[in-house]
N, C-alpha and C positions, 0 to 999 in steps of 0.2 A: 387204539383210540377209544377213551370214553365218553361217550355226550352223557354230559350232567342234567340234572332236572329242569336245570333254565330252560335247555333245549329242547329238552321233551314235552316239556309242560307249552312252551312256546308254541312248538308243531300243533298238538293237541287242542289247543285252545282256538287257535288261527283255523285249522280244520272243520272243529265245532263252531267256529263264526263264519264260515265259508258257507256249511251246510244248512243252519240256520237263519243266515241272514238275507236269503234270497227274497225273500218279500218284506218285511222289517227290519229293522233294529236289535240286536239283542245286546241285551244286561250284561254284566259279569256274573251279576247275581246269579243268572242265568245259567251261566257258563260255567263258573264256581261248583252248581248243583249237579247239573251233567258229568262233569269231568272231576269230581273230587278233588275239586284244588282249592286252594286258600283263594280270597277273594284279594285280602291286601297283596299275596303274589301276585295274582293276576292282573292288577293295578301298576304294578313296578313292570312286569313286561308290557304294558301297554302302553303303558307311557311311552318302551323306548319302540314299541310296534309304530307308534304314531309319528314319534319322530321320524323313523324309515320311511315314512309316508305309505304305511300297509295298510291302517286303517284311521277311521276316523269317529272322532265323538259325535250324537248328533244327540242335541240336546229336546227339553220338553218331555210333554208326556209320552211314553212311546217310542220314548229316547233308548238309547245303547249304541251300540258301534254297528258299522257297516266295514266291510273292505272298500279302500281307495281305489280300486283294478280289480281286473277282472280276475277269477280263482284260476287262469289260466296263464296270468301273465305276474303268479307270486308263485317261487318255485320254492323248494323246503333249504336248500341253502342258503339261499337268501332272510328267510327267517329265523333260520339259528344265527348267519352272521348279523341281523339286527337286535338280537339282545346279546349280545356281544361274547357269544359263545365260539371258541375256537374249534374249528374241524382240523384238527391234528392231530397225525400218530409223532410226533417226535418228541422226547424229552426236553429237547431244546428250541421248543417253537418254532422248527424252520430257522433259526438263525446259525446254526452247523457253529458252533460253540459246544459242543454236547461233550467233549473229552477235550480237557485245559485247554479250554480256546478252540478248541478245531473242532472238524466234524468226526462222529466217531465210525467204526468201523461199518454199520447199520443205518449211515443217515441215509444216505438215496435208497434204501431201501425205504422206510419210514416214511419219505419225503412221496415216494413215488407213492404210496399206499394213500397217504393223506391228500394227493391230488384225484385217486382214484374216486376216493369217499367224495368227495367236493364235486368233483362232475356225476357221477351218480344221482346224488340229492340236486344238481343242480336241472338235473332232467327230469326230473318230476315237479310237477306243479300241483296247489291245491286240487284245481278241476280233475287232473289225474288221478286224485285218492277217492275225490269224491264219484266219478264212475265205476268205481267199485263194488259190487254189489257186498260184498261187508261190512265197509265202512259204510255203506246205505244202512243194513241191518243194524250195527252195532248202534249205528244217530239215533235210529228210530225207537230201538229200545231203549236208550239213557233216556229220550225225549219223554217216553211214556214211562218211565220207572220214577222220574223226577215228578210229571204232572202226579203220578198216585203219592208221591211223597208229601206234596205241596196239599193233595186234598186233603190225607192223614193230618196232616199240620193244623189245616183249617178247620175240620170236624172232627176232633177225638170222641168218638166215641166208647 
């Protein structure tokens, strides 16, 4: 099984809005800064975040996204399958077509593997990553590596 960038970038982002957003709002701008990701990406998964009803826009000054639920009650399956990334090992998406029409010699194997992965991520939640004291670390440094970026920006000296 490969997860592509939707889904990593997806995780990643929701994560950093998890960690972030406990007492405001945050940007993408934001979010873009921290996580080295394209802003317009990050618009295209939010859009379909919002649709899943993961998170929400809150507009004005001070504005950015919040999570709709609690970081306990959005688990990392559920975020890859809202931007519409498949958790599968099988060539033939689970539909046992994989050799002329049938299943092939490897599909239950494949099949069982891809259910493995799906309950795995499906046990972990935000709140789960975020008691982690590394992912504590890592926020905290992107947090402060961005504000010195943003000061740089602002005073070239």
């Amino acid at each position: 099984m490969r997860l592509t960038t939707k889904g990593r970038y997806a995780v990643t982002a929701m994560l950093d809005l998890a960690f972030h957003s406990q007492t405001t709002p945050v940007t993408l701008t934001d979010i873009a800064a921290r996580q080295t990701i394209s802003l317009s990406y990050l618009e295209q998964l939010f859009a379909r975040l919002r649709r899943a009803g993961m998170v929400k826009g809150v507009r004005g000054p001070g504005g950015g996204y919040k999570l709709c639920r609690k970081a306990s009650d959005i688990n990392i399956a559920d975020i890859i399958a809202a931007v519409n990334e498949p958790l599968d090992s099988t060539k033939c998406r689970g539909e046992a077509n994989c050799q002329k029409d049938q299943a092939c010699l490897t599909h239950d194997l494949w099949m069982g593997l891809s259910e493995q992965i799906k309950d795995y991520l499906k046990g972990i939640s935000l709140a789960d990553l975020l008691e982690r004291n590394q992912v504590q670390e890592v926020a905290m440094r992107q947090h402060h590596d961005a504000q010195q970026a943003i000061e740089i920006y602002r005073h070239p000296d």
